[in-house]
C-alpha positions as a Markdown table, in Angstrom:
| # | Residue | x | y | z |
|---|---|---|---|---|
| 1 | Unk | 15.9 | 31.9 | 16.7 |
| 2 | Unk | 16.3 | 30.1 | 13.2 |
| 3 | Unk | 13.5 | 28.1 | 11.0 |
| 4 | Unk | 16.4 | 25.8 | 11.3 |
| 5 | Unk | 16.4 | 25.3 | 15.1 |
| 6 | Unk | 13.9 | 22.7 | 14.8 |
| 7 | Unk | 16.3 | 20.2 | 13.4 |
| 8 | Unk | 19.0 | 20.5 | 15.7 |
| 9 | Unk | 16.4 | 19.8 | 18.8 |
| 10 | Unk | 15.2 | 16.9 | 17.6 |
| 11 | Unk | 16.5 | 14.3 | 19.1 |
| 12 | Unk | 14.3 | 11.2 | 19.7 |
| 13 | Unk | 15.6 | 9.0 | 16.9 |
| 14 | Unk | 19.4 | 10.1 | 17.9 |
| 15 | Unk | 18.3 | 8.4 | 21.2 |
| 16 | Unk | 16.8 | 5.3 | 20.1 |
| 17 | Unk | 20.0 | 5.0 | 17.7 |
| 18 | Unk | 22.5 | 5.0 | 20.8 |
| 19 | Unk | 20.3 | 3.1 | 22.8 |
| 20 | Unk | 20.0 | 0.1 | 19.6 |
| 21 | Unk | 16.8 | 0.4 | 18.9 |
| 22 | Unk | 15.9 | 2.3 | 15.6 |
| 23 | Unk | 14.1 | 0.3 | 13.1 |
| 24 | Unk | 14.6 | 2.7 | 10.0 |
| 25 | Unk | 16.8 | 2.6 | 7.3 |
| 26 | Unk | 18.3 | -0.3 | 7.6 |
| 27 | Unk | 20.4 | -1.2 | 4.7 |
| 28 | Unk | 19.9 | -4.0 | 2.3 |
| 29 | Unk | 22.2 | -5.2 | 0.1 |
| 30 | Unk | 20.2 | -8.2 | -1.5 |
| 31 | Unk | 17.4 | -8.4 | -4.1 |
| 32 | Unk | 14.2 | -8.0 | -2.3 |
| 33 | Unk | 13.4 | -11.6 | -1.8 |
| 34 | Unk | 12.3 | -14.3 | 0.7 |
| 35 | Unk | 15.3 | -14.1 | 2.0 |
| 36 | Unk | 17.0 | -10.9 | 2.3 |
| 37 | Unk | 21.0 | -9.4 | 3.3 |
| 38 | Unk | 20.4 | -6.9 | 5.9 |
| 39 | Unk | 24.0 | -5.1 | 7.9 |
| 40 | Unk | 25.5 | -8.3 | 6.2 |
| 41 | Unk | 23.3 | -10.9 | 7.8 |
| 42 | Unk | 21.2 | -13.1 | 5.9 |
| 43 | Unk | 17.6 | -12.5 | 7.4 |
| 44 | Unk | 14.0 | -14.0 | 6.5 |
| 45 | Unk | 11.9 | -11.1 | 5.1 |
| 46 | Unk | 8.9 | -10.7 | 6.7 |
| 47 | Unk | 8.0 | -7.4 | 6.1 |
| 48 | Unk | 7.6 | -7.1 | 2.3 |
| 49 | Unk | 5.0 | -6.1 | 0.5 |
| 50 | Unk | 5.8 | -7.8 | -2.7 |
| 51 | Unk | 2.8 | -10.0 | -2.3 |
| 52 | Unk | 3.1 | -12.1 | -5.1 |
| 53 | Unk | 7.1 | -12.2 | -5.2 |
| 54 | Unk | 7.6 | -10.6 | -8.4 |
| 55 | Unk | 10.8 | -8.5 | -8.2 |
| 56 | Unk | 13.5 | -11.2 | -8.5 |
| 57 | Unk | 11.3 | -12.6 | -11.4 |
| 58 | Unk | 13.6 | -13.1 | -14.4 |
| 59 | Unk | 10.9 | -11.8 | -16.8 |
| 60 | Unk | 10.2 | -8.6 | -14.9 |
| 61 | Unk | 14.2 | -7.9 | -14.6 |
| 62 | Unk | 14.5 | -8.7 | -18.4 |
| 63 | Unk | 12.1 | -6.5 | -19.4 |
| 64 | Unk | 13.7 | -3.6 | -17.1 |
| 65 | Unk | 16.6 | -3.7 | -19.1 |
| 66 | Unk | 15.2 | -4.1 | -22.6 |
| 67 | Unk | 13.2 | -0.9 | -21.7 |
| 68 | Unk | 16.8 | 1.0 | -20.6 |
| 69 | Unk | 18.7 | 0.2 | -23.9 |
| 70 | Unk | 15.7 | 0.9 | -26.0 |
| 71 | Unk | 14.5 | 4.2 | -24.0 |
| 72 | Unk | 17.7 | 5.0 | -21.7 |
| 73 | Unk | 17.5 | 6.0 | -18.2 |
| 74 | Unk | 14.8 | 8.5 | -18.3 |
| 75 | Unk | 11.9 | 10.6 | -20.2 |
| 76 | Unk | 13.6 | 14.0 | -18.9 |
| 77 | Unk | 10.4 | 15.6 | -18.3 |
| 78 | Unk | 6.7 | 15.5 | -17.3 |
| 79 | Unk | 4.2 | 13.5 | -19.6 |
| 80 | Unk | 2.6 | 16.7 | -20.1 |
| 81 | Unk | 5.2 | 18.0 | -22.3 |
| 82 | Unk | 7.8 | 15.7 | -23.6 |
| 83 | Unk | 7.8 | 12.4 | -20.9 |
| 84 | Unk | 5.0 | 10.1 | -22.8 |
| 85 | Unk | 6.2 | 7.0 | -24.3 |
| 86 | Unk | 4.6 | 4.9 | -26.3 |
| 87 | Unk | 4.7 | 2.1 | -23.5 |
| 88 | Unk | 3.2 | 4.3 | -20.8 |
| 89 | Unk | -0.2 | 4.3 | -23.3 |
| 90 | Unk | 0.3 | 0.4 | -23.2 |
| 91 | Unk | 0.9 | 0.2 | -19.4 |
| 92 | Unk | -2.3 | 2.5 | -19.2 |
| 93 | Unk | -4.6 | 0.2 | -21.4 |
| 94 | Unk | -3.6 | -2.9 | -19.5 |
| 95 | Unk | -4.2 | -1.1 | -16.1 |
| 96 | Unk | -7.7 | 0.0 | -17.3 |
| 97 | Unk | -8.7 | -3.6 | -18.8 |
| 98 | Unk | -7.3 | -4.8 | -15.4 |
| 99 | Unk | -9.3 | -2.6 | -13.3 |
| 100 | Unk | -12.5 | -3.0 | -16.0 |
| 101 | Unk | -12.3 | 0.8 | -16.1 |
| 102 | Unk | -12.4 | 2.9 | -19.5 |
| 103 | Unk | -9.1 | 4.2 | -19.1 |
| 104 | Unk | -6.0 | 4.8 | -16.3 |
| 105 | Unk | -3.5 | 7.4 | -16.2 |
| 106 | Unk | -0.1 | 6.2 | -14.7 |
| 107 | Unk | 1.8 | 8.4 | -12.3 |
| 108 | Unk | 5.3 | 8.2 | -11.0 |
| 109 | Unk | 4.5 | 7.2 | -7.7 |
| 110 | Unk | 1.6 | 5.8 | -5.7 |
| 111 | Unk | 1.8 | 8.7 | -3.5 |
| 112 | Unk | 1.3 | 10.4 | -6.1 |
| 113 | Unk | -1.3 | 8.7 | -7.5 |
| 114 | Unk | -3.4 | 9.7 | -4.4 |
| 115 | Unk | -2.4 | 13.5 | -3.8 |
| 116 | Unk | -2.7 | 14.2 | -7.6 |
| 117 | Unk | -6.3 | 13.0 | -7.5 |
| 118 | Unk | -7.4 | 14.2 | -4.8 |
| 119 | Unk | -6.1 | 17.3 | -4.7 |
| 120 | Unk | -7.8 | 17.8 | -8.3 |
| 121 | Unk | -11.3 | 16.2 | -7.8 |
| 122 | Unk | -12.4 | 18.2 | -4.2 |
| 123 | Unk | -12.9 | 21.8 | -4.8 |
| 124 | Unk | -14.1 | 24.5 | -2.8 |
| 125 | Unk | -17.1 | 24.3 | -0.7 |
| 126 | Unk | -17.2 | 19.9 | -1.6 |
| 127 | Unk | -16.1 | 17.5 | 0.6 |
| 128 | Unk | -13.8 | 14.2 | 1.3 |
| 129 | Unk | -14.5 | 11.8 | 3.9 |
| 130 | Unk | -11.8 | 9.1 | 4.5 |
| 131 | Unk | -11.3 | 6.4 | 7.3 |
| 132 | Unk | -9.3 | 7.4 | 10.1 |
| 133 | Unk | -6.9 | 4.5 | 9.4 |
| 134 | Unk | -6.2 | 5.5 | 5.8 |
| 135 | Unk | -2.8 | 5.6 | 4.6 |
| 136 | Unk | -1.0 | 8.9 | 4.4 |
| 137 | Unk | -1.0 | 9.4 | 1.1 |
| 138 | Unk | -4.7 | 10.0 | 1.1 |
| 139 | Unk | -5.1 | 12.2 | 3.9 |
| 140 | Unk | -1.6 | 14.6 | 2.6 |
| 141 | Unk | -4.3 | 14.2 | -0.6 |
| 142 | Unk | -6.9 | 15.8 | 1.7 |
| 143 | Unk | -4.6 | 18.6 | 2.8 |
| 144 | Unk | -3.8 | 19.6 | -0.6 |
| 145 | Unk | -7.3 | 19.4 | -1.5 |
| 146 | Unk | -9.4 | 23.0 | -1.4 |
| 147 | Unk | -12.2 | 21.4 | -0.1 |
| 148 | Unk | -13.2 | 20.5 | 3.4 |
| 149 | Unk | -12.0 | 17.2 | 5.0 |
| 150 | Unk | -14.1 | 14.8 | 7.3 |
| 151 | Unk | -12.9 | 11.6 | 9.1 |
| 152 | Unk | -15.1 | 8.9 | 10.2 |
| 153 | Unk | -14.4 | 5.7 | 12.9 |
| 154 | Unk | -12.1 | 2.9 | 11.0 |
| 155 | Unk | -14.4 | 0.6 | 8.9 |
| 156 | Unk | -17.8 | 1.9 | 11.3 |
| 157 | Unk | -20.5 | 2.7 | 9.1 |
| 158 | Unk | -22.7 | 4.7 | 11.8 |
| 159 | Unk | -19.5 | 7.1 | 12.1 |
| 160 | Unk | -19.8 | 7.3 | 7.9 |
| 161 | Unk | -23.4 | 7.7 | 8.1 |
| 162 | Unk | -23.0 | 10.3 | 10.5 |
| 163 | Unk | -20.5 | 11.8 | 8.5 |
| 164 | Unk | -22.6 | 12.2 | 5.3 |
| 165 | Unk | -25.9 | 13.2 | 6.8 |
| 166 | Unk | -24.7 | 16.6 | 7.9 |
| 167 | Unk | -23.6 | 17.3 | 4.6 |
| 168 | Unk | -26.4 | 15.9 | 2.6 |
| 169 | Unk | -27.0 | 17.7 | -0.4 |
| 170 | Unk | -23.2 | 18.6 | -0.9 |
| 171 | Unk | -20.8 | 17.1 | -3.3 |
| 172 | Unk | -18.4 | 14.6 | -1.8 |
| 173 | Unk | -16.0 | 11.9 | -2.3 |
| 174 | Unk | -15.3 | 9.4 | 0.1 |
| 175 | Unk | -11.7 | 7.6 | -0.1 |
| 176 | Unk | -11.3 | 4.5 | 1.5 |
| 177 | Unk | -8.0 | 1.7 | 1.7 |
| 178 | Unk | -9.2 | -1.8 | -0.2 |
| 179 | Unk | -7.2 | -3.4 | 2.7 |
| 180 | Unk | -5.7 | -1.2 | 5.5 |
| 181 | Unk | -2.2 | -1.5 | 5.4 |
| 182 | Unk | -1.0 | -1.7 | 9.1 |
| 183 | Unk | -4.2 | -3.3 | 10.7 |
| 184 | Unk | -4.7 | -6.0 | 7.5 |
| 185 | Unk | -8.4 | -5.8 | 7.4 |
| 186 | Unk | -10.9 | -5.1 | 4.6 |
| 187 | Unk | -12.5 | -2.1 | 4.0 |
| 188 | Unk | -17.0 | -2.3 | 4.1 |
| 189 | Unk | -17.3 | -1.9 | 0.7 |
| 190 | Unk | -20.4 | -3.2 | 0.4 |
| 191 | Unk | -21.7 | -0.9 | 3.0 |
| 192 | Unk | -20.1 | 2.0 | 1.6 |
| 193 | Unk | -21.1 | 1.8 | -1.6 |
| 194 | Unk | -24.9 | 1.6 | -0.4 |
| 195 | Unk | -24.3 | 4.9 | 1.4 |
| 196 | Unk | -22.7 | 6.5 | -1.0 |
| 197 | Unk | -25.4 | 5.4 | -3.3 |
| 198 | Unk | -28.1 | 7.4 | -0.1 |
| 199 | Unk | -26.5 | 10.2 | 0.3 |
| 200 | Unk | -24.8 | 11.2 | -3.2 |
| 201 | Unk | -21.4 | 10.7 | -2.9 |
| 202 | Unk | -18.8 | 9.6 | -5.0 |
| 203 | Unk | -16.3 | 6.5 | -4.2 |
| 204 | Unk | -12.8 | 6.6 | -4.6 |
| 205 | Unk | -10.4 | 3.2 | -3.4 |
| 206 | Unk | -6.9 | 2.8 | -2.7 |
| 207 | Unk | -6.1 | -0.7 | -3.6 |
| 208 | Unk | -2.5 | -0.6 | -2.8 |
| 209 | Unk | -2.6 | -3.3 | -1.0 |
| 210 | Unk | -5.2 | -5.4 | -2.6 |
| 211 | Unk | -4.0 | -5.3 | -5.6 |
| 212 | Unk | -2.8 | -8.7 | -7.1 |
| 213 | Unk | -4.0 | -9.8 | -3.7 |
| 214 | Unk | -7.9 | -9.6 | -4.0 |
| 215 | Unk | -10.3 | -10.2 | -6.7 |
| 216 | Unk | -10.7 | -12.9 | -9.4 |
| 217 | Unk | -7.9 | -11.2 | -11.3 |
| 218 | Unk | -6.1 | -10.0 | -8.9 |
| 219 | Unk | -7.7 | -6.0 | -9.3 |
| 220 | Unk | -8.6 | -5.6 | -5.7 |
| 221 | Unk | -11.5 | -4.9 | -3.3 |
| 222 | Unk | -13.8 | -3.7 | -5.9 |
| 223 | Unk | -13.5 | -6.6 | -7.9 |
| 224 | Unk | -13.5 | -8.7 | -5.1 |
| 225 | Unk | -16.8 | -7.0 | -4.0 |
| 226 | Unk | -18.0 | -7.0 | -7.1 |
| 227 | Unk | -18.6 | -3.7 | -7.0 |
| 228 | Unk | -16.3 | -1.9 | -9.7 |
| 229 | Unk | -19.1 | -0.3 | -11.7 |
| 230 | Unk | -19.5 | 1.6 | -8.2 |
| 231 | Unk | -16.5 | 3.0 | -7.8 |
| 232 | Unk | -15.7 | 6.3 | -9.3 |
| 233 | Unk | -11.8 | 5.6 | -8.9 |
| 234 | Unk | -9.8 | 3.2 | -8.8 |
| 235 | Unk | -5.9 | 3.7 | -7.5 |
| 236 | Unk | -3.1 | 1.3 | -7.1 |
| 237 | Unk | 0.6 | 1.1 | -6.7 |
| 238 | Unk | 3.3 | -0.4 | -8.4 |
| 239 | Unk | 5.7 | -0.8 | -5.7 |
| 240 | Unk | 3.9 | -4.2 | -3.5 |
| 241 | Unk | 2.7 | -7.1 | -6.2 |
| 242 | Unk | 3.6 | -5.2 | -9.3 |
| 243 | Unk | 7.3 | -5.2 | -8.7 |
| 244 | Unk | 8.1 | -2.0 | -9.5 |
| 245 | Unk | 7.5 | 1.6 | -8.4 |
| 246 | Unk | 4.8 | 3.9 | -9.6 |
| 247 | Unk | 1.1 | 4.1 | -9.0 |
| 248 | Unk | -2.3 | 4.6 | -11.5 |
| 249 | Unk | -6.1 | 5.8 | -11.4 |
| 250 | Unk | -8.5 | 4.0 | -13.3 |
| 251 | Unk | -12.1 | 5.4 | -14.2 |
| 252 | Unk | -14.0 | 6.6 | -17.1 |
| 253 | Unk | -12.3 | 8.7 | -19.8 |
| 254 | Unk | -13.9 | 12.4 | -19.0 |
| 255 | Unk | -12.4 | 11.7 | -15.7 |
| 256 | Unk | -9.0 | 10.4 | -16.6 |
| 257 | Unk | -9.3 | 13.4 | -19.0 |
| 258 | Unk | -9.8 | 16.1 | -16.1 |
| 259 | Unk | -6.7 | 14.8 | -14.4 |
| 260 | Unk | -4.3 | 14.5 | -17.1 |
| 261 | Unk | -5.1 | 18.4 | -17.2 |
| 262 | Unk | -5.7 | 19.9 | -13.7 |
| 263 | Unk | -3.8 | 16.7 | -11.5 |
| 264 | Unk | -0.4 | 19.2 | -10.6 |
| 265 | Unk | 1.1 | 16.0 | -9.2 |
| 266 | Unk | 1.3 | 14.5 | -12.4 |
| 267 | Unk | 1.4 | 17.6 | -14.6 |
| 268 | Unk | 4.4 | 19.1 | -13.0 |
| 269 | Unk | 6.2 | 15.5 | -12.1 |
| 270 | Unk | 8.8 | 13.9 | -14.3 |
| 271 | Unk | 7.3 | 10.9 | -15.9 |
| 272 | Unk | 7.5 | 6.6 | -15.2 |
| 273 | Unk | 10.9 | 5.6 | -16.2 |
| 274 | Unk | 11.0 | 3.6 | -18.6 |
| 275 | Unk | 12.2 | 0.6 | -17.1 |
| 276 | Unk | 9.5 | 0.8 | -14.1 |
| 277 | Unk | 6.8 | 0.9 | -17.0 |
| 278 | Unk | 8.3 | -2.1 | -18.8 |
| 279 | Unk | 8.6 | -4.0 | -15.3 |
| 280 | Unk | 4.7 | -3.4 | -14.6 |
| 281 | Unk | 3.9 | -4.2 | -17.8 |
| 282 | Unk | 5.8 | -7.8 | -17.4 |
| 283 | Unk | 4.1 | -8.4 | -13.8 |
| 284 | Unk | 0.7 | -7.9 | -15.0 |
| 285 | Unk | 1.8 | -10.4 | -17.5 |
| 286 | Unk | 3.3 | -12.9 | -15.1 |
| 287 | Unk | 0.2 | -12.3 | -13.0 |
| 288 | Unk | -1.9 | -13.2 | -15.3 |
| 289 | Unk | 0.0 | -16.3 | -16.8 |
| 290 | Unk | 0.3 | -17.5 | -13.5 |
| 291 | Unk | -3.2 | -16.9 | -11.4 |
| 292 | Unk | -1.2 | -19.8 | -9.0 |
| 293 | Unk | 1.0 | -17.2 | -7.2 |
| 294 | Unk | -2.2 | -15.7 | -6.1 |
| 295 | Unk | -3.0 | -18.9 | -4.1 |
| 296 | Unk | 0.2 | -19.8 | -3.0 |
| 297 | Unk | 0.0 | -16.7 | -1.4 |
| 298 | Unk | -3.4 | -17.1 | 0.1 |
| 299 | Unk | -2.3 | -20.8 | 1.3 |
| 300 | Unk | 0.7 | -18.6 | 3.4 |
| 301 | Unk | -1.6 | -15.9 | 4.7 |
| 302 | Unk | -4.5 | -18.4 | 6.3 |
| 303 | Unk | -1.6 | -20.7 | 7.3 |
| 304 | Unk | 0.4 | -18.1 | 9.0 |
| 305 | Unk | -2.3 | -16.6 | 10.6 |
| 306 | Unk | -3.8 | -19.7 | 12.1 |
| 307 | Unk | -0.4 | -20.5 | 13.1 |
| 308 | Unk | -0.6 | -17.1 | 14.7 |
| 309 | Unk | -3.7 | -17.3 | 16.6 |
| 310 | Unk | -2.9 | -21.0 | 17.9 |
| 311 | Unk | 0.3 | -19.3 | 20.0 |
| 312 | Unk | -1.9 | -16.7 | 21.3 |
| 313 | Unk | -0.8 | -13.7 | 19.6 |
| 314 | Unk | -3.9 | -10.9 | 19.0 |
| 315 | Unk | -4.0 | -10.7 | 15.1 |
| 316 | Unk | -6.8 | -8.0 | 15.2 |
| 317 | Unk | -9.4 | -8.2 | 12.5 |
| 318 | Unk | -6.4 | -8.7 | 10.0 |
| 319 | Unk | -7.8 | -11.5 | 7.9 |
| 320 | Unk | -5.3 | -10.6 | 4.5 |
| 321 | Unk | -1.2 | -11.4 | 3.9 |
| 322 | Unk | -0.8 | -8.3 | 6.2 |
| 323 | Unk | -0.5 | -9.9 | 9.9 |
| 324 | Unk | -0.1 | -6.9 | 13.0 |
| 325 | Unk | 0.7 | -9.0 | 15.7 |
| 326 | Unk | -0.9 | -6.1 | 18.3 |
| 327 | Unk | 1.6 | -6.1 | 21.6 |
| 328 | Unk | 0.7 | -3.2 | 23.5 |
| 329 | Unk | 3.7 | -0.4 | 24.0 |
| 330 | Unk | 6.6 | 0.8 | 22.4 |
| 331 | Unk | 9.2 | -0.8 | 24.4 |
| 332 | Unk | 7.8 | -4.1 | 24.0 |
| 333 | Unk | 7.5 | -3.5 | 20.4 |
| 334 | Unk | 11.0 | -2.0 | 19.8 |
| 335 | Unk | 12.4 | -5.8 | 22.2 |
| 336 | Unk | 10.6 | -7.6 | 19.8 |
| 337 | Unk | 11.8 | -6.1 | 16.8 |
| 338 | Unk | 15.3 | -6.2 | 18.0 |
| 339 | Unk | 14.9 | -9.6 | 19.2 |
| 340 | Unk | 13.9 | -11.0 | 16.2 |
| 341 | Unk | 16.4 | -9.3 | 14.0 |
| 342 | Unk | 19.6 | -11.3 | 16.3 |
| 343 | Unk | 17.5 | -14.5 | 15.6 |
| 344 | Unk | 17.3 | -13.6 | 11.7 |
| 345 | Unk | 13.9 | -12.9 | 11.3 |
| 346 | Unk | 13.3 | -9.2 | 9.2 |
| 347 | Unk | 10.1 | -7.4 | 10.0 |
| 348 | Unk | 8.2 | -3.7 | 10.9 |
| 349 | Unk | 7.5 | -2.6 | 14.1 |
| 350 | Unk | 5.0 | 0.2 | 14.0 |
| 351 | Unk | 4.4 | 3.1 | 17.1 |
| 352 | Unk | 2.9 | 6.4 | 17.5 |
| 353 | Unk | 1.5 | 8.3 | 15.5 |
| 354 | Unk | 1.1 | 5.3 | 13.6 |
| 355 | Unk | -1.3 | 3.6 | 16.0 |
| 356 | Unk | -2.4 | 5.2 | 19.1 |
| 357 | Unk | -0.5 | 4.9 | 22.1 |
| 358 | Unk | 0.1 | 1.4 | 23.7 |
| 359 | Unk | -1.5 | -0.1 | 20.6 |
| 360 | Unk | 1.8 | -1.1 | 19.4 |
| 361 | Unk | 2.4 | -3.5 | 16.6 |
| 362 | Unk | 4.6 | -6.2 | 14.7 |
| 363 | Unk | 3.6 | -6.0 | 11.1 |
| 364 | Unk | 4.0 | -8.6 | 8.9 |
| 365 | Unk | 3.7 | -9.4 | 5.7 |
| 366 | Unk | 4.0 | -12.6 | 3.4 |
| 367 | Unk | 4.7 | -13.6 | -0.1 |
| 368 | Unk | 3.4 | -16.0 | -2.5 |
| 369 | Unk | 6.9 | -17.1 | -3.0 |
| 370 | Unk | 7.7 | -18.1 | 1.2 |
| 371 | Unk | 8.0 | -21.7 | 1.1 |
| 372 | Unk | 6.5 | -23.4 | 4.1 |
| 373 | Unk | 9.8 | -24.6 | 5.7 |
| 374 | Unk | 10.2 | -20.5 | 5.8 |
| 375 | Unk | 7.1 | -20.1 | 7.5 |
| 376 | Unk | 8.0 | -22.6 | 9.9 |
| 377 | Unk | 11.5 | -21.3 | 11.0 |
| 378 | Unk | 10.0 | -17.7 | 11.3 |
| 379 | Unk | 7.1 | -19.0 | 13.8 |
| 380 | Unk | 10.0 | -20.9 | 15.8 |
| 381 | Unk | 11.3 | -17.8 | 16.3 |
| 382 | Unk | 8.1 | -15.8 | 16.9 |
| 383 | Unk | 7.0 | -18.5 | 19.5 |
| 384 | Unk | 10.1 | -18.4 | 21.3 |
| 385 | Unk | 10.6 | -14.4 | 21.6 |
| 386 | Unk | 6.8 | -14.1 | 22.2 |
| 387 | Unk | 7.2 | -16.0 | 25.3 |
| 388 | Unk | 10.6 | -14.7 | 26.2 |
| 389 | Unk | 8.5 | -11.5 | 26.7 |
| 390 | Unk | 5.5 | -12.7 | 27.8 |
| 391 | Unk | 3.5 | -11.2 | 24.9 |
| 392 | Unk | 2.1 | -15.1 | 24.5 |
């Protein structure tokens, strides 16, 4: 017996390769755009999460390479040591003004982000309480964590409540998605934050995907809620509207100040290269400059899922640019993938241990920068498979 036996017996994606349907890795050889080259055919991208189209933006890819010849390639360490630039302090200001927090501290990814923080902030004998539907990230965040995890029923309330009334009196920090990025719904903030406020815990969101997607400015759920001032944390990603890759916290400065000393997953990580930090810094520009992309983008998502709803598809409680069209099990979701790929349309199917079983999904996803004749040609498609397969 060998620890590397394990590898040689697995076999499940071997199968679904010979058999032509694996999803995964499937090579581009395009900018990340509405339109996309995929094995050499042009396809429609429908399963981006560049929400407000940003990456093919010729301000964002000038700034990339004005950040290259002025920095090179990389900072060649961690920003503990010798990786700060003066533009990650910048990037760090903007992303605190953003999120109307005192201060951010920018990590090299979004993953990152979330297992650096938590890991740091839940300590022996406290607590963190997530979702059952958060994203991976959070919960590997949890596992690192020395303090005790607990999961309550996605987006139910009485589950939280439940939760946090049988460790009343402890300290505890619940971490929650600003919008859940398979199902496409929006986290109870509201709700959360008044039982946070009840039992004495903390509030920490993920607004991966909610960022330049909800909220006056595009900052997320808590802005959208209104409710910033009540959350402890604030994280978000570079790598869906901000173009780039890389992810942040905001919150007040003693606690930006803990984690730039005891966060190990950004203490002991090389730093943002510098053209990442110089594409963020242009998005947030852009996004600003141009709060239209934000409503183009809306105008797609309440058209497309309309459009949805009127063929008969089951959009669950997805009411954001996030679409799962839910069709039940794996083989029908691998046919549809694979069906829509021959007719040119690119997007996400999503099985076990992702969803439960025979709650298989199509995810989609749209973009501010989809123009509606786009839209259209991809619902021809969807109507026609979805009946080919009786899913509609």
């Amino acid at each position: 017996m060998s620890i590397l036996d394990k590898c040689f017996s697995f076999t499940e994606a071997r199968q679904a390769m010979a058999l032509g349907y694996y999803p995964y890795f499937r090579e581009i050889s395009s900018e990340q755009d509405t339109e996309v080259i995929c094995n050499g055919q042009k396809m429609l991208m429908m399963g981006s999460n560049s929400y407000l189209g940003l990456t093919t933006h010729p301000k964002v890819k000038e700034a990339s390479i004005k950040a290259t010849e002025k920095y090179g390639s990389g900072c060649a360490g961690s920003r503990f040591l010798n990786g700060t630039l003066d533009i990650h302090l910048e990037l760090e200001a903007e992303l605190a003004k953003l999120a109307g927090k005192e201060a951010a501290l920018a990590y090299p990814t979004g993953y990152q982000a979330n297992v650096g923080c938590i890991s740091a902030m839940v300590a022996k004998h406290e607590y963190v309480i997530t979702d059952k539907y958060d994203h991976a990230s959070i919960i590997d965040g949890c596992i690192l964590a020395e303090g005790t995890m607990l999961r309550y029923a996605h987006n139910h309330m009485g589950s939280l409540e439940r939760v946090l009334q049988k460790i009343q009196g402890k300290n505890a920090l619940i971490v929650v998605d600003g919008i859940f990025s398979m199902e496409g719904d929006i986290a109870k903030l509201p709700e959360i934050a008044y039982l946070a406020d009840k039992y004495g815990a903390q509030i920490m969101v993920d607004e991966a995907h909610s960022l330049g997607v909800l909220g006056k400015t595009g900052a997320g759920a808590a802005e959208h809620f209104g409710l910033t001032h009540k959350t402890d944390f604030i994280m978000g990603t570079f790598s869906k509207s901000l173009a780039s890759v890389g992810g942040f916290i905001a919150a007040d400065e003693p606690l930006i100040h803990y984690l730039k000393h005891k966060s190990r997953a950004l203490i002991f990580s090389a730093s943002l290269p510098p053209a990442s930090t110089a594409s963020v810094l242009a998005a947030l520009q852009i996004m600003r400059d141009e709060p239209e992309r934000m409503q183009r983008l809306w105008d797609n998502t309440n058209y497309m899922l309309s459009e949805f709803k009127a063929m008969g598809y089951n959009t669950g409680d997805s009411c954001t640019p996030v679409i799962p069209l839910h069709v039940g099990d794996m083989m029908t979701a691998f046919q549809m993938w694979k069906r829509l790929g021959e007719e040119g349309v690119f997007i996400n199917p999503v099985i076990p241990p992702a969803v439960p079983p025979n709650s298989c999904l199509i995810r989609c996803s749209f973009m501010a920068t989809h123009t509606r004749e786009q839209l259209d040609m991809a619902l021809d498609k969807f109507r026609q498979i979805g009946k080919e397969l009786k899913i509609i």
